[in-house]
mmCIF file as gemmi writes it, N, C-alpha and C atoms, coordinates in Angstrom:
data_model
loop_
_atom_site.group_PDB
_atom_site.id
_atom_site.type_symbol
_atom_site.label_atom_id
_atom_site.label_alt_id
_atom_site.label_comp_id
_atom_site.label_asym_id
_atom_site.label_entity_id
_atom_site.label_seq_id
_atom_site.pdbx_PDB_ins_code
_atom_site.Cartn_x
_atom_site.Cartn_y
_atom_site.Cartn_z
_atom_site.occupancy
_atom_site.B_iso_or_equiv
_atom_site.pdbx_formal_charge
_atom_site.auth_seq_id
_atom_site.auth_asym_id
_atom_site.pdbx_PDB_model_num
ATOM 1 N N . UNK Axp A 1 ? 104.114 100.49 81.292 1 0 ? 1 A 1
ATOM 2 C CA . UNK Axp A 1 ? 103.963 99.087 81.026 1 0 ? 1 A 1
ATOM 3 C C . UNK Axp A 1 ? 105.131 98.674 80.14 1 0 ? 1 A 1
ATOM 4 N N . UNK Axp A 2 ? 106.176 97.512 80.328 1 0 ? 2 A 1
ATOM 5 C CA . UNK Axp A 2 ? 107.077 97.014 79.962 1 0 ? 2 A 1
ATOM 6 C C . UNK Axp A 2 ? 106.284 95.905 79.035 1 0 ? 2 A 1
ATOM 7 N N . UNK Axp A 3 ? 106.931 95.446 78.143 1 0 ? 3 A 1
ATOM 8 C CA . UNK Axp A 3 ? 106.118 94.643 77.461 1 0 ? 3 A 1
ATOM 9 C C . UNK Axp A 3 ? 107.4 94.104 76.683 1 0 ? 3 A 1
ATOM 10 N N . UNK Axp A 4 ? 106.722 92.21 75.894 1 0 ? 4 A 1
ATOM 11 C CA . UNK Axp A 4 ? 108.623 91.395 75.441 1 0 ? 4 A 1
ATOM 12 C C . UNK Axp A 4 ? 107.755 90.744 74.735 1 0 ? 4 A 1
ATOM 13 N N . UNK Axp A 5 ? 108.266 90.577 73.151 1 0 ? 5 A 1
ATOM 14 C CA . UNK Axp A 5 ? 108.168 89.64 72.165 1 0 ? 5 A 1
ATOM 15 C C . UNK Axp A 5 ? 107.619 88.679 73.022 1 0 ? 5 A 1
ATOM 16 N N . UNK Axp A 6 ? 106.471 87.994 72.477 1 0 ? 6 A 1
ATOM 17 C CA . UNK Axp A 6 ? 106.01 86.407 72.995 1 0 ? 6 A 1
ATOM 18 C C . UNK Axp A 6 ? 106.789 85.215 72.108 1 0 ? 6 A 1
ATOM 19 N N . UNK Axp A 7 ? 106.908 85.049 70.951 1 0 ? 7 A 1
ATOM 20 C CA . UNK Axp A 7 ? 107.72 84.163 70.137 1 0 ? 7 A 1
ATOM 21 C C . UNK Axp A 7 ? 108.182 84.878 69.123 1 0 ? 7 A 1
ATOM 22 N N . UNK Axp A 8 ? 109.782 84.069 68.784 1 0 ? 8 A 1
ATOM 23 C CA . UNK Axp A 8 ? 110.276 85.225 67.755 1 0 ? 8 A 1
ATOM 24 C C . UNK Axp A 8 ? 109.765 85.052 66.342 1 0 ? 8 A 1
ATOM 25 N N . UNK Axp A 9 ? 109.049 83.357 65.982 1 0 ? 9 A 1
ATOM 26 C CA . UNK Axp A 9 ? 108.525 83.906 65.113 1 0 ? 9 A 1
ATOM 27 C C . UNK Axp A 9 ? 107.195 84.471 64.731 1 0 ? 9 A 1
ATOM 28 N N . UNK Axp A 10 ? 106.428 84.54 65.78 1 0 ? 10 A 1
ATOM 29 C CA . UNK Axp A 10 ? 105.394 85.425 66.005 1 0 ? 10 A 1
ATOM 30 C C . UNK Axp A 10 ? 105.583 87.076 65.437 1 0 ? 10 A 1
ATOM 31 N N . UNK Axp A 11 ? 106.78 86.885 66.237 1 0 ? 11 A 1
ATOM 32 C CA . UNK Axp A 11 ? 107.089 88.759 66.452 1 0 ? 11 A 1
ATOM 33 C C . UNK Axp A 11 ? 107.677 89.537 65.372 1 0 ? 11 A 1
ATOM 34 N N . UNK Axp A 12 ? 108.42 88.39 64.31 1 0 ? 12 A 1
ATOM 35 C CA . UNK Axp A 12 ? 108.721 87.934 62.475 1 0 ? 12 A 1
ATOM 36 C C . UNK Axp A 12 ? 107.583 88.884 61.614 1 0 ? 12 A 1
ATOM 37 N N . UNK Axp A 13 ? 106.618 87.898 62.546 1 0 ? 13 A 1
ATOM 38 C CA . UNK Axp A 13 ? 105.192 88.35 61.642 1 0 ? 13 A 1
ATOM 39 C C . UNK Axp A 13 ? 104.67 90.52 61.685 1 0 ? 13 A 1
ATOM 40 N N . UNK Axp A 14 ? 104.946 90.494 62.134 1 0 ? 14 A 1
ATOM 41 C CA . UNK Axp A 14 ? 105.086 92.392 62.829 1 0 ? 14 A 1
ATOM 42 C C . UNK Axp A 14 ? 106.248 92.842 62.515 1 0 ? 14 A 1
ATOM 43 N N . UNK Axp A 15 ? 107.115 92.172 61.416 1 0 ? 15 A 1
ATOM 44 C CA . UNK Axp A 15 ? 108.464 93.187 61.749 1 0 ? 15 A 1
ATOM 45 C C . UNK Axp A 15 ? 109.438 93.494 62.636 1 0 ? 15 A 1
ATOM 46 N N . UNK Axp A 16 ? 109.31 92.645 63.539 1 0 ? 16 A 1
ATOM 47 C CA . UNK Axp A 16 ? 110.292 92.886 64.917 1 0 ? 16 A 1
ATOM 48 C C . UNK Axp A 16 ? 109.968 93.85 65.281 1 0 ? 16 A 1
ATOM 49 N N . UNK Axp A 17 ? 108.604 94.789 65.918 1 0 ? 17 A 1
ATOM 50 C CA . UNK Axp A 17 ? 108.09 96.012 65.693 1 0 ? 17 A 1
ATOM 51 C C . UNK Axp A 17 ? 106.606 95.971 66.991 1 0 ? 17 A 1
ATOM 52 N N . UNK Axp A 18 ? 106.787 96.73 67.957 1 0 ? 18 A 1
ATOM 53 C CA . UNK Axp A 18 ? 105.639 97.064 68.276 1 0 ? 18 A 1
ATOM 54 C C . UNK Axp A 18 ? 105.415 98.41 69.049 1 0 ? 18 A 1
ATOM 55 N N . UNK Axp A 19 ? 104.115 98.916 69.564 1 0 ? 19 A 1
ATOM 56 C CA . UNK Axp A 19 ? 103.439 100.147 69.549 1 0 ? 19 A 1
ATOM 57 C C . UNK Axp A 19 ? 104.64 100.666 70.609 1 0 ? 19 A 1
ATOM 58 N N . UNK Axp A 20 ? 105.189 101.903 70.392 1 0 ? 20 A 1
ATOM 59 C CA . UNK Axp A 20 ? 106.069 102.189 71.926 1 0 ? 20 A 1
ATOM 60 C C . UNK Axp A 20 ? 105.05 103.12 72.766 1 0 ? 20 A 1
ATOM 61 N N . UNK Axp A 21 ? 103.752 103.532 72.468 1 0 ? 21 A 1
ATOM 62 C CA . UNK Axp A 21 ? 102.885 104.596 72.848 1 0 ? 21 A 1
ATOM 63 C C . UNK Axp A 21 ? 101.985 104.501 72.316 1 0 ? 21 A 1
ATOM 64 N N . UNK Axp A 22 ? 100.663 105.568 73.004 1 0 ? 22 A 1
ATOM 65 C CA . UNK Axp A 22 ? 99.475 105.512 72.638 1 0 ? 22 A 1
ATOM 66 C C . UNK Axp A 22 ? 99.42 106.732 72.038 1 0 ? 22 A 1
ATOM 67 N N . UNK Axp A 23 ? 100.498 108.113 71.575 1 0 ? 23 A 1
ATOM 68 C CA . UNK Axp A 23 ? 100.525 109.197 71.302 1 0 ? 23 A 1
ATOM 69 C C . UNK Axp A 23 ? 100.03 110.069 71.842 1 0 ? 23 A 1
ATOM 70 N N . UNK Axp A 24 ? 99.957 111.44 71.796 1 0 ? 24 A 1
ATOM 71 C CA . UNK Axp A 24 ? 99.917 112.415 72.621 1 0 ? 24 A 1
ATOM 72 C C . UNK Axp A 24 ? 97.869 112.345 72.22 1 0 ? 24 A 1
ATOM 73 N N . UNK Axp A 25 ? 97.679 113.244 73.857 1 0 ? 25 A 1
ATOM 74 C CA . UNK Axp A 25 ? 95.948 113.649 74.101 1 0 ? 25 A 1
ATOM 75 C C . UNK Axp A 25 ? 96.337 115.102 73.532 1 0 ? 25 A 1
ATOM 76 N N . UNK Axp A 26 ? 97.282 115.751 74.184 1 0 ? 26 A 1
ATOM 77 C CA . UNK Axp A 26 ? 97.093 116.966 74.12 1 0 ? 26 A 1
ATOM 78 C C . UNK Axp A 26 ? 98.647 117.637 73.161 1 0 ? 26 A 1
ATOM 79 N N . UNK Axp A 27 ? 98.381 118.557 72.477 1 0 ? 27 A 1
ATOM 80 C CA . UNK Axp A 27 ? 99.465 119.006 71.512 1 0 ? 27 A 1
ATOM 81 C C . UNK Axp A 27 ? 100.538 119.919 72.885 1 0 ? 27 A 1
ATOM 82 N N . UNK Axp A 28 ? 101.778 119.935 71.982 1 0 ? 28 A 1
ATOM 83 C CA . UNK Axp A 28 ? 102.897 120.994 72.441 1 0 ? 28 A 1
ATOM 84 C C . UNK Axp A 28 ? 102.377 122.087 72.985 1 0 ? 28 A 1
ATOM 85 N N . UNK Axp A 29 ? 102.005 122.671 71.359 1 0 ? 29 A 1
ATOM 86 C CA . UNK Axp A 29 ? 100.885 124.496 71.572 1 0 ? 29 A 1
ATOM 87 C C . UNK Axp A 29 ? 100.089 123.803 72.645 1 0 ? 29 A 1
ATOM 88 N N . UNK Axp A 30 ? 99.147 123.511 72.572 1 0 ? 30 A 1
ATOM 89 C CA . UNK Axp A 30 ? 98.073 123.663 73.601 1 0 ? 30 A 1
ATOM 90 C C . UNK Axp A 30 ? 98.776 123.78 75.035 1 0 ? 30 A 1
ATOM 91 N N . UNK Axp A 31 ? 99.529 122.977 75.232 1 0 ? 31 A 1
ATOM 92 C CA . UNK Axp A 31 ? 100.131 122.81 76.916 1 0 ? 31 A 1
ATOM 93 C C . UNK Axp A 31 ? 101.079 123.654 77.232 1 0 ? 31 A 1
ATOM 94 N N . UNK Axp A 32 ? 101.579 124.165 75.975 1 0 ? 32 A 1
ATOM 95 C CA . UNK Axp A 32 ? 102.235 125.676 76.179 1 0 ? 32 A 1
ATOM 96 C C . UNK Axp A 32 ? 101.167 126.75 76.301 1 0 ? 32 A 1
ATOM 97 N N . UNK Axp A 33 ? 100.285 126.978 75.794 1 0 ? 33 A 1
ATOM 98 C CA . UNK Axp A 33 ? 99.472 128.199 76.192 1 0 ? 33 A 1
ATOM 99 C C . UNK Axp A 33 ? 98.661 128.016 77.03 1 0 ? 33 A 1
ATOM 100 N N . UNK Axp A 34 ? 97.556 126.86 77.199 1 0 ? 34 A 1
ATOM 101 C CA . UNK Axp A 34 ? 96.647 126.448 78.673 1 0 ? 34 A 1
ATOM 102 C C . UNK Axp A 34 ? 97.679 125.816 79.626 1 0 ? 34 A 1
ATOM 103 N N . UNK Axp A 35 ? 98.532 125.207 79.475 1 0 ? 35 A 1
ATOM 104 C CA . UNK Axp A 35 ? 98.972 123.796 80.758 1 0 ? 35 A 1
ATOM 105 C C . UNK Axp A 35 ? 99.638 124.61 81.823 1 0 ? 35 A 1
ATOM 106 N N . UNK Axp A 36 ? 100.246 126.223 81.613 1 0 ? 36 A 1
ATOM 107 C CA . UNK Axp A 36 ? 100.57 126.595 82.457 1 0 ? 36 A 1
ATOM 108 C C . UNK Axp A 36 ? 99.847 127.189 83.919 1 0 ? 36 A 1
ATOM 109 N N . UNK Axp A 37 ? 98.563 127.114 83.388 1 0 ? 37 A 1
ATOM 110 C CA . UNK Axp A 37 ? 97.355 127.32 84.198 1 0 ? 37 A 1
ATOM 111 C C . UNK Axp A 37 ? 97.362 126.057 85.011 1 0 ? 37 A 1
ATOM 112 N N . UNK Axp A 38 ? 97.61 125.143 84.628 1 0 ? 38 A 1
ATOM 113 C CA . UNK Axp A 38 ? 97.484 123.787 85.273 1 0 ? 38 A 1
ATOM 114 C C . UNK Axp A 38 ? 98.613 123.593 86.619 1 0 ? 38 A 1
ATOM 115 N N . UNK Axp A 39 ? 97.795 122.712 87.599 1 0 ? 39 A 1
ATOM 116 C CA . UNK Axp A 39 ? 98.964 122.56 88.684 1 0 ? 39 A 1
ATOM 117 C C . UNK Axp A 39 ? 100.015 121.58 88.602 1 0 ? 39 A 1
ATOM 118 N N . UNK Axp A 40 ? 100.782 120.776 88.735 1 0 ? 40 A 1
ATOM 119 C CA . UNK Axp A 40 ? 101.556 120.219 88.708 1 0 ? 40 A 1
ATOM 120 C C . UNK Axp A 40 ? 100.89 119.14 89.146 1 0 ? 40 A 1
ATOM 121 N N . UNK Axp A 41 ? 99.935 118.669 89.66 1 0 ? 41 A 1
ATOM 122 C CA . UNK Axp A 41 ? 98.959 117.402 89.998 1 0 ? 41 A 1
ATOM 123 C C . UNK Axp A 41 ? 98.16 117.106 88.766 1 0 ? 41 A 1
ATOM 124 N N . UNK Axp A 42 ? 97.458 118.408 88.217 1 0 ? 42 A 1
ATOM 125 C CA . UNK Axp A 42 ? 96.817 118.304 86.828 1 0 ? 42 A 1
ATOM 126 C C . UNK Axp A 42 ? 97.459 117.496 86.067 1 0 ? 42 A 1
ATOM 127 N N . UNK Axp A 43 ? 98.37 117.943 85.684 1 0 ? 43 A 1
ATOM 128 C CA . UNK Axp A 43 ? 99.821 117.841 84.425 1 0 ? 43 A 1
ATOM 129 C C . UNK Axp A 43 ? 100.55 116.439 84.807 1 0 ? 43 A 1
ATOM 130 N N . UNK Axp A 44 ? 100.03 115.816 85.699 1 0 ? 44 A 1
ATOM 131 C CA . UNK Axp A 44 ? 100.735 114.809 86.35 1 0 ? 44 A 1
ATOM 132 C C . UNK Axp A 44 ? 102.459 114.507 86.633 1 0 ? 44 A 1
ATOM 133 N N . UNK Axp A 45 ? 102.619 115.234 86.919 1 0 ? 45 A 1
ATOM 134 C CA . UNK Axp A 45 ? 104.266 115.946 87.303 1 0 ? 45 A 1
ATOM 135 C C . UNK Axp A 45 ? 104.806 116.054 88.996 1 0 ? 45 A 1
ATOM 136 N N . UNK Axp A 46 ? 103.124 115.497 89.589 1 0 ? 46 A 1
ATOM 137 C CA . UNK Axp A 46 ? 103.927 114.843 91.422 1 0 ? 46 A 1
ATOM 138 C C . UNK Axp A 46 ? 104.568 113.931 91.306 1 0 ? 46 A 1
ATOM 139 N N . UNK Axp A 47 ? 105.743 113.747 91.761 1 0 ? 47 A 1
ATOM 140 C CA . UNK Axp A 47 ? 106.504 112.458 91.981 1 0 ? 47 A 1
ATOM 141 C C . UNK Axp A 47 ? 107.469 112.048 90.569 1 0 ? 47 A 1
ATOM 142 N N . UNK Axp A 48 ? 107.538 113.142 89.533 1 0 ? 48 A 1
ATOM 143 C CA . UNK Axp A 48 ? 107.784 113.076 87.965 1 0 ? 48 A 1
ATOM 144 C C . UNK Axp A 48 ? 109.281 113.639 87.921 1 0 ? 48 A 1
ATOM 145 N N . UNK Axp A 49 ? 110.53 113.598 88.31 1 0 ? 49 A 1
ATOM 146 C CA . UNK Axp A 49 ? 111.512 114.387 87.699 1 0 ? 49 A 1
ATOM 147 C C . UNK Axp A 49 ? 111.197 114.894 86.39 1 0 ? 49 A 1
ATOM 148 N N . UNK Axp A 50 ? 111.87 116.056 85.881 1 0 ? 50 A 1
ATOM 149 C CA . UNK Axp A 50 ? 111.874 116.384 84.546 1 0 ? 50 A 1
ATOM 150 C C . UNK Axp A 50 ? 113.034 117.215 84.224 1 0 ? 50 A 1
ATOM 151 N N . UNK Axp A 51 ? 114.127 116.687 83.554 1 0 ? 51 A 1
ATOM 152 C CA . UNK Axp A 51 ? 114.998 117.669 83.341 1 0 ? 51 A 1
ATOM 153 C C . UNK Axp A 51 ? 115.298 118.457 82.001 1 0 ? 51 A 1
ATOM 154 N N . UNK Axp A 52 ? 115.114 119.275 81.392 1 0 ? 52 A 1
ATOM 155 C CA . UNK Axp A 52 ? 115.171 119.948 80.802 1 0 ? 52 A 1
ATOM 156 C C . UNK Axp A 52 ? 116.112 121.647 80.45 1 0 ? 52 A 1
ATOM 157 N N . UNK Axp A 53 ? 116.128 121.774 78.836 1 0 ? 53 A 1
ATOM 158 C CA . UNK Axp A 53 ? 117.623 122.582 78.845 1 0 ? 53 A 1
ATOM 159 C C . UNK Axp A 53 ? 116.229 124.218 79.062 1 0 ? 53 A 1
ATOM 160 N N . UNK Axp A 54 ? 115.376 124.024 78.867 1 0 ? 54 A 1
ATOM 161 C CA . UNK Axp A 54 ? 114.11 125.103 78.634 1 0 ? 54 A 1
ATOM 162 C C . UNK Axp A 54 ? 113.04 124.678 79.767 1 0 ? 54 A 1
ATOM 163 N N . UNK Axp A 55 ? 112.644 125.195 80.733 1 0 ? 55 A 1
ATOM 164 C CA . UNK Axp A 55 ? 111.603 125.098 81.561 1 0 ? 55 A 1
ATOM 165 C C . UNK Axp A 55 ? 110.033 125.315 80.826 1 0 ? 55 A 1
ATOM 166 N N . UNK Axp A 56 ? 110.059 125.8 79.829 1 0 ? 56 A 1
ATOM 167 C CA . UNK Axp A 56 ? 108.615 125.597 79.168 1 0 ? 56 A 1
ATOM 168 C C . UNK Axp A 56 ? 108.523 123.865 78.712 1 0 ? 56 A 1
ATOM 169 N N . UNK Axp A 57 ? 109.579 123.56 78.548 1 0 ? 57 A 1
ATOM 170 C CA . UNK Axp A 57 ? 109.206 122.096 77.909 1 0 ? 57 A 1
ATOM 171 C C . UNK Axp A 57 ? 108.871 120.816 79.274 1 0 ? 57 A 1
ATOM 172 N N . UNK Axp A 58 ? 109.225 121.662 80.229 1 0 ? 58 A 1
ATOM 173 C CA . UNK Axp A 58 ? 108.75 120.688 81.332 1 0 ? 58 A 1
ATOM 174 C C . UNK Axp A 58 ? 107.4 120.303 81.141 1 0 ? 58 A 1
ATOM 175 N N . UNK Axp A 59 ? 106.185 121.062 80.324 1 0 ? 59 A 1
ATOM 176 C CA . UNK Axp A 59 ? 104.954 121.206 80.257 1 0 ? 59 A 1
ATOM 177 C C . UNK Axp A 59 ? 104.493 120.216 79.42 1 0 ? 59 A 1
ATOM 178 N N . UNK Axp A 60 ? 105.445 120.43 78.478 1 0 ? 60 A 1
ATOM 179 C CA . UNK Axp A 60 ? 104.848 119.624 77.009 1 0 ? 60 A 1
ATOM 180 C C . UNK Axp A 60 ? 105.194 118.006 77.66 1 0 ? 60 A 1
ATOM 181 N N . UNK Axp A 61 ? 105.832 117.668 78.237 1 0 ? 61 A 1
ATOM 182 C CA . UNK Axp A 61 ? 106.454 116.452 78.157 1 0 ? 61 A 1
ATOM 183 C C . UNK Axp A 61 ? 105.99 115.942 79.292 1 0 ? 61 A 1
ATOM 184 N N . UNK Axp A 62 ? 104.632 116.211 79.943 1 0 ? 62 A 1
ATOM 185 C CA . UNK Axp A 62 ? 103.731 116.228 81.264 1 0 ? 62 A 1
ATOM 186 C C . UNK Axp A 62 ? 102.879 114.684 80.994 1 0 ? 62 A 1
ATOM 187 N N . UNK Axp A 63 ? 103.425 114.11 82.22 1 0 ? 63 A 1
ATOM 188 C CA . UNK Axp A 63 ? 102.241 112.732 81.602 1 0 ? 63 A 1
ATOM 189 C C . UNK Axp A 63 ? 101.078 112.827 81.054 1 0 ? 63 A 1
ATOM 190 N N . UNK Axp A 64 ? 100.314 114.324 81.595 1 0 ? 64 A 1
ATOM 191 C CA . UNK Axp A 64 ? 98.564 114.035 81.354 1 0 ? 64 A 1
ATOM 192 C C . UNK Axp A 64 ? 99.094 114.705 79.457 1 0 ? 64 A 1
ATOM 193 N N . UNK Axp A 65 ? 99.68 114.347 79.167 1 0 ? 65 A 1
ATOM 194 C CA . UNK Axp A 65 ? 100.153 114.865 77.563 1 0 ? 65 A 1
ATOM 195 C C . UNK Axp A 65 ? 99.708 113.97 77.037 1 0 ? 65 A 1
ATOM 196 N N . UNK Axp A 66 ? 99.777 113.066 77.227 1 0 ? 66 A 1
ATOM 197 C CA . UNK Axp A 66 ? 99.557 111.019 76.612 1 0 ? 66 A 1
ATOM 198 C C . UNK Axp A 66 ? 98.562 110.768 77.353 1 0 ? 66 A 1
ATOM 199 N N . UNK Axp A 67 ? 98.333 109.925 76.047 1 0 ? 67 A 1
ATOM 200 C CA . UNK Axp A 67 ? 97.051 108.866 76.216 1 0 ? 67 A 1
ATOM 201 C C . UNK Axp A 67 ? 97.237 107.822 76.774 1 0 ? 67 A 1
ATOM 202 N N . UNK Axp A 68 ? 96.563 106.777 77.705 1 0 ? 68 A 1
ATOM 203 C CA . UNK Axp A 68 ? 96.514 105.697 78.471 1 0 ? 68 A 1
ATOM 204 C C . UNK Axp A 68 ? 97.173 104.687 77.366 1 0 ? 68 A 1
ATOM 205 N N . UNK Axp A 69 ? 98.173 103.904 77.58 1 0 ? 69 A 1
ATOM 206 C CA . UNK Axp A 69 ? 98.952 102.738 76.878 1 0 ? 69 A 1
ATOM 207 C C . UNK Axp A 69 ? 98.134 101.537 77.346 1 0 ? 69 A 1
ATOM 208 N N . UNK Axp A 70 ? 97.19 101.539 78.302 1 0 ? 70 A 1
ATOM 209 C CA . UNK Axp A 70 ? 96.358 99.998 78.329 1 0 ? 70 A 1
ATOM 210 C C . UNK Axp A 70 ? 96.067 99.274 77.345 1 0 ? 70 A 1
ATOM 211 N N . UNK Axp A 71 ? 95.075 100.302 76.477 1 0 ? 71 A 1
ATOM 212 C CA . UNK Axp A 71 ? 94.323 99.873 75.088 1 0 ? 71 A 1
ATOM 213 C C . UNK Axp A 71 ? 95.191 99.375 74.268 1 0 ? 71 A 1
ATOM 214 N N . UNK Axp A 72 ? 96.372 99.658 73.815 1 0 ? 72 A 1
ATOM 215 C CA . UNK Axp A 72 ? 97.384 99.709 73.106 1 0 ? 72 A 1
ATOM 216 C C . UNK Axp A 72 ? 98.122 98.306 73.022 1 0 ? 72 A 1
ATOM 217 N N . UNK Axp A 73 ? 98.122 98.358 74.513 1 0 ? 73 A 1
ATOM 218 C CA . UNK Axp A 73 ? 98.532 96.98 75.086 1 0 ? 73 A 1
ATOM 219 C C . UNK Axp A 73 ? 97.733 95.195 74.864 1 0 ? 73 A 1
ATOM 220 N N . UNK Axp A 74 ? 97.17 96.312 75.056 1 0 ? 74 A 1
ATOM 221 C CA . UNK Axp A 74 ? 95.694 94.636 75.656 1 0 ? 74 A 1
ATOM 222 C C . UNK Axp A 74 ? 95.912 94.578 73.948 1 0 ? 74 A 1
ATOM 223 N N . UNK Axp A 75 ? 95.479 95.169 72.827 1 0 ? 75 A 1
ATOM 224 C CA . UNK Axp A 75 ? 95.609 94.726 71.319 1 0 ? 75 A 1
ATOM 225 C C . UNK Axp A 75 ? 96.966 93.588 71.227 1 0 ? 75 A 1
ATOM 226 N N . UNK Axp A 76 ? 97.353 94.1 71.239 1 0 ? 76 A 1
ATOM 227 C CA . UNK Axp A 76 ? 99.241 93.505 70.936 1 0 ? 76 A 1
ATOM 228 C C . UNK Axp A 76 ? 99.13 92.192 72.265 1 0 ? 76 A 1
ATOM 229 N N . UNK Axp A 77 ? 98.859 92.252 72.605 1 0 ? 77 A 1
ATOM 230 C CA . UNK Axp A 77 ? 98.614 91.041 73.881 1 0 ? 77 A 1
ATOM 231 C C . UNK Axp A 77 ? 97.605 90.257 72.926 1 0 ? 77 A 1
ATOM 232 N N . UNK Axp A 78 ? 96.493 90.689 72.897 1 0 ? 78 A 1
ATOM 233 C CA . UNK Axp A 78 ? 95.688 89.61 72.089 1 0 ? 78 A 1
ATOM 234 C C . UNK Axp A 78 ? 95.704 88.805 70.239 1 0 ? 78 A 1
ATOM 235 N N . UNK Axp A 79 ? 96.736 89.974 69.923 1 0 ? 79 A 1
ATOM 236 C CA . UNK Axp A 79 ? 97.515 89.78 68.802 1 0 ? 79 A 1
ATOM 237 C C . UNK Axp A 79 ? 99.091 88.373 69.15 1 0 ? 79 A 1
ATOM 238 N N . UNK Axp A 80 ? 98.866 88.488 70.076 1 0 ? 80 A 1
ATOM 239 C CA . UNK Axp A 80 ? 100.251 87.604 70.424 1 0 ? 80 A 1
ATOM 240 C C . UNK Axp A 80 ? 101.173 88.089 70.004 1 0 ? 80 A 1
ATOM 241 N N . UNK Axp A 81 ? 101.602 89.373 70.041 1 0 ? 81 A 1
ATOM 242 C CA . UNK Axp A 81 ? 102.754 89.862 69.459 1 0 ? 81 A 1
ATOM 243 C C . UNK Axp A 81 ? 103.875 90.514 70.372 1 0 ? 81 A 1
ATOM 244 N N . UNK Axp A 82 ? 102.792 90.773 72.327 1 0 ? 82 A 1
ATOM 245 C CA . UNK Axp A 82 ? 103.824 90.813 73.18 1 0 ? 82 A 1
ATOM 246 C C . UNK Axp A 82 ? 103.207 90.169 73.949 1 0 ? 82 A 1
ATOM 247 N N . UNK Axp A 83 ? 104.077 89.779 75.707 1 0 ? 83 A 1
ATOM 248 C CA . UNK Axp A 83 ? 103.599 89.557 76.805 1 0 ? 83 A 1
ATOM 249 C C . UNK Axp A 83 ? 104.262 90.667 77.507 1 0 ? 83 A 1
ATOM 250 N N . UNK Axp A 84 ? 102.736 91.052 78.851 1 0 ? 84 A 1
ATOM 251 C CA . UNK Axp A 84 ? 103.495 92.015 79.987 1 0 ? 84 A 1
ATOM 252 C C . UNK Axp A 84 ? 104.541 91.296 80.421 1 0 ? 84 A 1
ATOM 253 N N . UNK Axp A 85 ? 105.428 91.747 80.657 1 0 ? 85 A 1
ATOM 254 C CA . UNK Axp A 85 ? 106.208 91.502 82.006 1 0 ? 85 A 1
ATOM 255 C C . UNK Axp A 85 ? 106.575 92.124 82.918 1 0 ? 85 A 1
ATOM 256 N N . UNK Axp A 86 ? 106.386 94.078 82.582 1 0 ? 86 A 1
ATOM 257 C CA . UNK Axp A 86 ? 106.345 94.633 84.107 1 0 ? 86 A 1
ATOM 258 C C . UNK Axp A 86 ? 105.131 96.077 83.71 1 0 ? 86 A 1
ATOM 259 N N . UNK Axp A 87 ? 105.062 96.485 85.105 1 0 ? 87 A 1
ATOM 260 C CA . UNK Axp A 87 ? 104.288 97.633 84.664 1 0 ? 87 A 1
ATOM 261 C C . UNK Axp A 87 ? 105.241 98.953 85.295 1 0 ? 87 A 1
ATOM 262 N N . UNK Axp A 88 ? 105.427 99.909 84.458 1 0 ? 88 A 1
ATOM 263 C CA . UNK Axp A 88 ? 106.387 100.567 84.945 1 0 ? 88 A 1
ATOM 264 C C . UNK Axp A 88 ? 105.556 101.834 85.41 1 0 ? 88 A 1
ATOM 265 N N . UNK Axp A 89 ? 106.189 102.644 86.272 1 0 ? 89 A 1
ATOM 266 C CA . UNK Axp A 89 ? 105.817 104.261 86.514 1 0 ? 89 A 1
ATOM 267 C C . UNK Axp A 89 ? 106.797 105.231 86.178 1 0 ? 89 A 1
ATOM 268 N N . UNK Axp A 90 ? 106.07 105.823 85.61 1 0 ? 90 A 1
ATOM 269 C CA . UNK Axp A 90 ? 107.65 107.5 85.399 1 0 ? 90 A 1
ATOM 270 C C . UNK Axp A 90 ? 108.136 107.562 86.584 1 0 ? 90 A 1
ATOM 271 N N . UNK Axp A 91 ? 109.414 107.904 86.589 1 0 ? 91 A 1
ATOM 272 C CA . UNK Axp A 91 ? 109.772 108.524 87.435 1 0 ? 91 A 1
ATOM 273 C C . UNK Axp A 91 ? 111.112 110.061 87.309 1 0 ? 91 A 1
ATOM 274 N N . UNK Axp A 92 ? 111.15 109.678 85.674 1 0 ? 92 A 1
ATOM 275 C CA . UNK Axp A 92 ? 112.066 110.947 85.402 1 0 ? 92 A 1
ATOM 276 C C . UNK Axp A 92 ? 112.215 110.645 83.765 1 0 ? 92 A 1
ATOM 277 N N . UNK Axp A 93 ? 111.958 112.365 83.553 1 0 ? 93 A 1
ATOM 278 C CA . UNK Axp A 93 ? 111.598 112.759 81.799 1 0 ? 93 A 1
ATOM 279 C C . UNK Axp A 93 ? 113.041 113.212 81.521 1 0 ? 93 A 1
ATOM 280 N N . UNK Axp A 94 ? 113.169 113.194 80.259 1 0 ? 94 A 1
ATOM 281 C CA . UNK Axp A 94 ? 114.485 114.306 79.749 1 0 ? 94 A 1
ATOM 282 C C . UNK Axp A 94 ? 114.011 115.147 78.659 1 0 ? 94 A 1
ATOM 283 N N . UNK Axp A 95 ? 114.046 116.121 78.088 1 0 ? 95 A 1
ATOM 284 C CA . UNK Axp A 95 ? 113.504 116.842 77.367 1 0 ? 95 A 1
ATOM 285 C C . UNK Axp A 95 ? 114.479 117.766 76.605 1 0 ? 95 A 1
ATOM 286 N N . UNK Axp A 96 ? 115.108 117.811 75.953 1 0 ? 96 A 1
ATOM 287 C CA . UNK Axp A 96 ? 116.413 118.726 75.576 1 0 ? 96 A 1
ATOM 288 C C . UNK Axp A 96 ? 116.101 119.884 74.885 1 0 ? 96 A 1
């Protein structure tokens, strides 16, 4: 989800500042020691480039890692502090 200041001096009021994420569901460790059990559909990584200098970090940096940005959204929307304007999909991670 793409999201744009609604007024600038609205957006004044916040600091010029809003949520970039809903933060991680699941930790580094954890998806390093269980996620490799996981399929690549689990981990949500069909259709996901991921390039990376370490192939373990392809794991950590797995969409099902994060939490849903809806909630996150809809606040700051009803705060007037953004409007949608697009909804985006991954389509490629970098991970160094």
């Amino acid at each position: 989800m793409s999201v744009a200041p609604v007024l600038r001096l609205t957006f004044t009021l916040f600091c010029n500042s809003a949520s970039h994420g809903a933060g991680r569901v699941k930790s580094r460790f954890d998806l390093n020691r269980k996620g490799a059990s996981q399929s690549e559909a689990e981990l949500g990584l069909i259709g996901v480039d991921c390039i990376t200098l370490r192939e373990e970090r392809r794991i950590e940096e797995a969409p099902a890692a994060y939490k849903p940005i809806q909630s996150v959204i809809d606040v700051q929307v009803e705060a007037e502090m953004v409007g949608v304007v697009a909804r985006l999909c991954p389509v490629l991670t970098f991970k160094a």
